[in-house]
C-alpha positions in Angstrom: -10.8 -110.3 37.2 -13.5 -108.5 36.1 -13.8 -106.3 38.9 -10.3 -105.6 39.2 -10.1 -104.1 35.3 -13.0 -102.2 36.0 -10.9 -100.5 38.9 -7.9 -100.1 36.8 -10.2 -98.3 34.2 -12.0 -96.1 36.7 -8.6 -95.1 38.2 -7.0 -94.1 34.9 -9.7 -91.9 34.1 -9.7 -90.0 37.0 -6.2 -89.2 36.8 -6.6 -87.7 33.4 -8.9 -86.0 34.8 -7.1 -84.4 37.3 -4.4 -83.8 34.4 -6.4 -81.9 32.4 -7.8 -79.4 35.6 -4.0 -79.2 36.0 -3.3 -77.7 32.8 -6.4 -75.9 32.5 -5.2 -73.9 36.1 -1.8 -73.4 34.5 -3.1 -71.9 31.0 -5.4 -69.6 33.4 -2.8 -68.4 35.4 0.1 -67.6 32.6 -2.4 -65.2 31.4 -3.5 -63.4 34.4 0.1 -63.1 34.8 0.8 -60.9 31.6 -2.0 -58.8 32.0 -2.3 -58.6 35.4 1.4 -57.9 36.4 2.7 -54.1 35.3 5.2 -54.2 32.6 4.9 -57.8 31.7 3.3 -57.4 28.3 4.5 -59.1 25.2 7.2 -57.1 22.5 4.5 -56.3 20.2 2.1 -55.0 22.7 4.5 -52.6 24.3 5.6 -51.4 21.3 1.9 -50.0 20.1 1.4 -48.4 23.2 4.4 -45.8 22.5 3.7 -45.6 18.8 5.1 -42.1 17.9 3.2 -39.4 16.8 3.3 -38.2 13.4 4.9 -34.7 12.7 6.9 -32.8 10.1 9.9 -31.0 10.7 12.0 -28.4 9.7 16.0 -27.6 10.8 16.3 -24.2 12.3 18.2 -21.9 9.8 19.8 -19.1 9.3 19.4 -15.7 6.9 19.3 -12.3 5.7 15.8 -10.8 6.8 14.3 -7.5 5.6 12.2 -5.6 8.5 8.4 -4.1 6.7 6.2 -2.6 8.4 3.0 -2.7 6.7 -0.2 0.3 5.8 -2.9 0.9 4.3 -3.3 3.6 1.5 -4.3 5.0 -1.2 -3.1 6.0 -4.4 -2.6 9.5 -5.3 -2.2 11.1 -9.0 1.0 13.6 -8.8 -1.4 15.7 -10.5 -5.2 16.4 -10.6 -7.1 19.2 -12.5 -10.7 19.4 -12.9 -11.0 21.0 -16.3 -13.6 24.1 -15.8 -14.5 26.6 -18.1 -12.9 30.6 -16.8 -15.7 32.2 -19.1 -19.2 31.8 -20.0 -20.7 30.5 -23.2 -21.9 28.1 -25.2 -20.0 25.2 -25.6 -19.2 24.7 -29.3 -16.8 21.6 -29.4 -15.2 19.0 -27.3 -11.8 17.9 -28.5 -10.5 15.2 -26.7 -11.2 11.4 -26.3 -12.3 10.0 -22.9 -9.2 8.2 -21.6 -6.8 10.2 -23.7 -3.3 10.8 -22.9 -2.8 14.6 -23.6 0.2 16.8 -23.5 0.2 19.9 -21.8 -1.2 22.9 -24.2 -3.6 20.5 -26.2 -6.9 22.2 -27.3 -9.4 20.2 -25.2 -12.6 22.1 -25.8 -13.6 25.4 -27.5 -16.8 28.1 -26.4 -18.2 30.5 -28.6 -15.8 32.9 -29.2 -17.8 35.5 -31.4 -18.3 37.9 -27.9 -15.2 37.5 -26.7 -13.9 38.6 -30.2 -16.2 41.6 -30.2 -15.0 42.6 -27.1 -11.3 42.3 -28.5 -12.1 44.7 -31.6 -14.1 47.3 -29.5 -11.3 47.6 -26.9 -8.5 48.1 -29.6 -11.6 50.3 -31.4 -11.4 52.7 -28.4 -7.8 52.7 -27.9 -7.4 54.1 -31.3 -10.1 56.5 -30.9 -8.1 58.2 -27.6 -4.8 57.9 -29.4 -6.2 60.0 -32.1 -7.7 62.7 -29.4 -4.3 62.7 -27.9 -2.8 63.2 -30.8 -4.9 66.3 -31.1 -4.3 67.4 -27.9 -0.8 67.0 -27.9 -0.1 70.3 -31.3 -3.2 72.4 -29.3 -0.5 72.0 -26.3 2.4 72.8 -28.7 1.0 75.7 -29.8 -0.1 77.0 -26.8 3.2 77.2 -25.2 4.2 78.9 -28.4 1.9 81.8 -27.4 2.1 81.9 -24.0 5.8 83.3 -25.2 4.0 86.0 -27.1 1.4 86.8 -24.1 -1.1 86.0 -27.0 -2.6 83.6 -24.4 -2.8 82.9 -20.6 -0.7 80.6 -18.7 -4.1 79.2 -17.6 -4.7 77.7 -21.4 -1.7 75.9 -21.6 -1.9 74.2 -17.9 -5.2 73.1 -19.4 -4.5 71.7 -22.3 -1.2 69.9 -20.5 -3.9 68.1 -18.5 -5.9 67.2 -21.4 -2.9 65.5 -23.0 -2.4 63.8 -19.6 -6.0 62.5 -19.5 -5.8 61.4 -22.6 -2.8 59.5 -21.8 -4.1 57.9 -19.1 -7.2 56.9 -21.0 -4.8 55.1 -23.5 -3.5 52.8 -20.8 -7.2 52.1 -19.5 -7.7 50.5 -23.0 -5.0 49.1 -22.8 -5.1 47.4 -19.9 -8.8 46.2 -21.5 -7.6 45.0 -24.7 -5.4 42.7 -22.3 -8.8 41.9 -20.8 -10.5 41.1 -23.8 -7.6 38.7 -25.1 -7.3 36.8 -22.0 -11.1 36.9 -22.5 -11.0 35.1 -26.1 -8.0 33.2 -25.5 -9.8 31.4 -22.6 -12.5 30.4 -24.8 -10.2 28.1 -26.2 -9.5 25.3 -23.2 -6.3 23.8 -23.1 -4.3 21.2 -20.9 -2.8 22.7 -17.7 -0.3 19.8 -17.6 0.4 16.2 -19.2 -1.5 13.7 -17.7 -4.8 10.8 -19.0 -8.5 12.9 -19.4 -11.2 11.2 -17.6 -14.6 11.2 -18.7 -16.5 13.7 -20.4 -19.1 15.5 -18.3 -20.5 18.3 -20.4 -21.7 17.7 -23.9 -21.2 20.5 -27.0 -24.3 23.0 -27.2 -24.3 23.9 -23.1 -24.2 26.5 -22.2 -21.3 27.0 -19.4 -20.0 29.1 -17.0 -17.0 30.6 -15.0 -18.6 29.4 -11.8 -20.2 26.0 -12.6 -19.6 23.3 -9.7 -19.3 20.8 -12.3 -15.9 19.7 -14.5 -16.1 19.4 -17.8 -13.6 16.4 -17.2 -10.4 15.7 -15.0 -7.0 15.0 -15.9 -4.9 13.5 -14.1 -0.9 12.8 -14.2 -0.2 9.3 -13.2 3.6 8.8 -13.7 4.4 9.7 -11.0 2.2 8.4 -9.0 2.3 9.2 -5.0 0.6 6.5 -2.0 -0.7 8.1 1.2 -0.7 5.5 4.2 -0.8 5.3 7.7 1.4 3.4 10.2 1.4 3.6 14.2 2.5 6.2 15.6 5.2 4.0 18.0 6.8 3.2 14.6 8.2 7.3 14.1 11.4 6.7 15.1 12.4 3.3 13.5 11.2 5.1 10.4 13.3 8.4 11.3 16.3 6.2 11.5 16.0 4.5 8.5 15.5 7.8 6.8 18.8 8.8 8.6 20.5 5.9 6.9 19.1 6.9 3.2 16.6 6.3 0.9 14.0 4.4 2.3 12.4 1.7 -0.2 8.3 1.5 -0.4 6.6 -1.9 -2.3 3.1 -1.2 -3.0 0.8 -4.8 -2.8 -2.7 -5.0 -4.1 -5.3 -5.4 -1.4 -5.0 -8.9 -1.0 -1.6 -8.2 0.2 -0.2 -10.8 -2.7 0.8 -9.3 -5.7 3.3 -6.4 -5.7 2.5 -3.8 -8.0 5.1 -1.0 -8.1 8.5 0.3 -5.4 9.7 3.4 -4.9 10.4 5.9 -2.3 9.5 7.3 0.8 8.9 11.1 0.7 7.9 12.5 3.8 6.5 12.1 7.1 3.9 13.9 7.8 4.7 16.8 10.1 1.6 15.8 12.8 0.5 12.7 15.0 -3.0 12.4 14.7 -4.1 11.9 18.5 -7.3 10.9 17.7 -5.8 7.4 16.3 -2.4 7.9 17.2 -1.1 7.2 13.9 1.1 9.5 11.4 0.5 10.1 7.6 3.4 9.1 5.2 3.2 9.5 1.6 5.8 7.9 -1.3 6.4 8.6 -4.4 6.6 5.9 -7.1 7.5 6.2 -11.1 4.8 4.5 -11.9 5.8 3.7 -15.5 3.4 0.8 -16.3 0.9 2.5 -15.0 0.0 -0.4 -12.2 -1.2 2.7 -9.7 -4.2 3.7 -10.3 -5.3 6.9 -8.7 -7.7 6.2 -6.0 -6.7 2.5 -5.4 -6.6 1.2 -1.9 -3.0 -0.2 -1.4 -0.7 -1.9 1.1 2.7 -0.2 1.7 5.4 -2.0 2.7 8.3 0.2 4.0 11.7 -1.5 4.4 13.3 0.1 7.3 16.2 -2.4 8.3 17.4 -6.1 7.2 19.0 -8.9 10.2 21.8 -10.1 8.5 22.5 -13.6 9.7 19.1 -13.9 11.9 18.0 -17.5 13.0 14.4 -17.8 11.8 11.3 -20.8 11.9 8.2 -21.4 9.9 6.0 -19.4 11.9 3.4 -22.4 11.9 6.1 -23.7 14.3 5.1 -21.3 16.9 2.9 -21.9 19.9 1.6 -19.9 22.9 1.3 -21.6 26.1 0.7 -20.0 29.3 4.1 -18.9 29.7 4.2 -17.4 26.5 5.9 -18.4 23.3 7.3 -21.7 22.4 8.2 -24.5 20.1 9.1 -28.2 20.1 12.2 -29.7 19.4 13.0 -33.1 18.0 16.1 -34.8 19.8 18.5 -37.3 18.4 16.3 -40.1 19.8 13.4 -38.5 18.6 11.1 -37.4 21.4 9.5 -33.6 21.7 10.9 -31.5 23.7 9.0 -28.1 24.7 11.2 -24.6 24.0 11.0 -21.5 25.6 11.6 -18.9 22.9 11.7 -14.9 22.5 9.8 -14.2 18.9 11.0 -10.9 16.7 9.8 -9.6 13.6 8.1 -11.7 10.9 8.7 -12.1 6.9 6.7 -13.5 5.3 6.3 -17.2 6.6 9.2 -16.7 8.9 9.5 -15.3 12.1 13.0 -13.9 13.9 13.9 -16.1 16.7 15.5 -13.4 19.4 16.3 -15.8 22.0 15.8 -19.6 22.8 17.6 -21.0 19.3 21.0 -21.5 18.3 20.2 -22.5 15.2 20.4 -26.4 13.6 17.8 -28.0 16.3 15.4 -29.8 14.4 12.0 -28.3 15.2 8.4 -29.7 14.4 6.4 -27.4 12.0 3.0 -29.8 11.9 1.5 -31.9 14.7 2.3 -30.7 17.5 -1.1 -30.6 19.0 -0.8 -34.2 20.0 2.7 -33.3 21.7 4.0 -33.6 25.1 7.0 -33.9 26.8 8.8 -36.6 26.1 6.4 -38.2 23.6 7.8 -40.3 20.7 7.7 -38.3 17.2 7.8 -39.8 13.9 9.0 -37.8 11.3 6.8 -37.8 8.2 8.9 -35.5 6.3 12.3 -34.8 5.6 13.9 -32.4 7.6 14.2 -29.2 5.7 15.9 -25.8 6.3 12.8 -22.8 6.3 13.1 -20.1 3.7 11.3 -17.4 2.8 7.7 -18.2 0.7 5.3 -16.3 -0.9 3.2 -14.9 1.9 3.0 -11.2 2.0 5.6 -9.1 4.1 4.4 -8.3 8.0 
């Protein structure tokens, strides 16, 4: 009995044994069979291996979009003197203040007049002295024709004394003709304002002594309102801007130099009647009001020249825009929300937009930011709310 319960025993063991092996084997292979076997992995793990890639989006729109082309310039003052003196002297006073705003025929500065004046009173001196010799001259010539009648004198006498009244005559317009000389003289010691405009800085202090043909100024004035802007553009752009100037008025928006802030608009003037071959641009110049003053003569500006507006063009954030090796395009979002790569033809840009030409019909959703994680076919996520572009603050292209 003893020996037959320790059989029993032995032989129970052993089949649990062989149970747990059993199970062991069948635990072993269930998992080789889900990561072994393609396309056998749980829910959850298939689902994080097509997690969608994040990206914003924008719907493709529809607008109104004014064409700029875009130059550097410079502002111009519709009116620059450099103040010099037309006589020499000593300069007694200076009668403006630097900065001033001046009309035209203010007294700006005076020189010594005291020569000039001199000059003035010994040319009218003179004139008075001739008109009393031809006074003279004029009875001896009346009385000699009175006795020519009597043969009391020669014909000889009175052709002589007819010249003498003649030269006399003639000297009177000489002074004259230097009295005018000596006003002009004296009235140009007084300097005056050629024209409206702000004085600059004064160059020449009272007590120097100046002259007619000094290099130096004693100050410039300068007209600001208007104000005219000389820039450049390519010369390929000539006949876009002929047309425009065909169709009327063209408009110019002068930006600061960071291409942000718009400081005055106004009109385009001319075209410049010469391409310049050596940079194969042409010269334009506009002319703005200027009222507030915002142009400043000599400033460096950024002309923006409207020369046409797409009515009812489809636009995209530019950002939207790739390159790729066969050129230009963007992705697309579709209804089940995987990227799609577009073909597209790109026109002219405003601001943060750019003119689709071709590829677009408008109302595809389109992805604006991370896209450089894209492919075809690739799961998005939209992190954003689709919205419709529109113009932002960026400067005009």
């Amino acid at each position: 009995m003893i020996v037959e319960g320790s059989t029993a025993t032995s032989r129970g063991r052993r089949i649990a044994l062989i149970g747990a092996f059993l199970a062991t084997l069948a635990g072993g292979g269930a998992a080789v069979y889900w990561y072994a076997v393609p396309g056998s992995q749980p829910a959850h793990a298939r689902a994080s291996a097509r997690a969608g890639v994040p990206v914003s989006v924008a719907v493709v729109g529809r607008q109104d979009v004014p064409i700029y082309l875009t130059g550097l310039g410079a502002v111009q003052a519709s009116f620059t003197v450099a103040i010099h003196s037309q006589v020499d002297g000593k300069l007694q006073e200076v009668l403006f203040t630097e900065g001033q705003h001046v009309k035209k025929g203010d007294v700006l500065a005076k020189i010594d007049p005291r020569l000039f004046q001199a000059a003035l009173d010994q040319a009218k001196a003179k004139k008075a002295q001739d008109q009393a010799q031809l006074t003279s001259a004029e009875k001896d010539l009346a009385r000699s024709k009175t006795l020519v009648l009597s043969n009391i004198t020669s014909q000889q006498i009175v052709d002589q004394q007819q010249a003498k009244v003649d030269q006399l005559k003639a000297a009177i317009a000489a002074d004259d003709a230097m009295i005018q000389t000596a006003q002009t003289q004296l009235e140009y010691s007084t300097i005056t304002a050629p024209s409206d405009g702000r004085i600059g800085v004064r160059l020449v202090d009272p007590g120097n002594i100046v002259h007619a043909n000094d290099q130096g100024s004693l100050a410039t004035l300068v007209l600001t309102q208007p104000s005219a802007v000389m820039f450049t553009l390519p010369a390929r752009y000539l006949d876009d801007i002929r047309d425009a100037m065909a169709r009327g008025p063209v408009t110019i928006t002068a930006y600061d130099q960071d291409n942000r802030r718009a400081l005055a608009t106004g009109t385009l003037l001319l075209v410049d009647n010469i391409i310049d071959q050596a940079t194969s641009t042409i010269r334009l110049k506009a002319m703005f009001p200027n009222d507030d003053e915002k142009l400043w003569p000599g400033e460096f500006v950024n002309a923006h020249v409207l020369i046409d507006t797409r009515n009812n063009a489809i636009v995209v954030p530019s950002a939207a825009i790739q390159r790729g090796p066969n050129g230009l395009f963007l992705w697309t979002v579709t209804a089940n929300n995987l990227a799609q790569p577009r073909p597209i033809e790109a026109g002219p840009t405003y601001r943060d937009l750019t003119v689709v030409a071709a590829g677009l019909n408008g109302g595809e959703r389109i992805v604006t930011d991370g896209q450089y994680k894209l492919q075809k076919d690739a799961p998005v996520t939209v992190t954003s709310a689709p919205t419709a572009p529109t113009a932002g603050s960026g400067g005009n292209s």
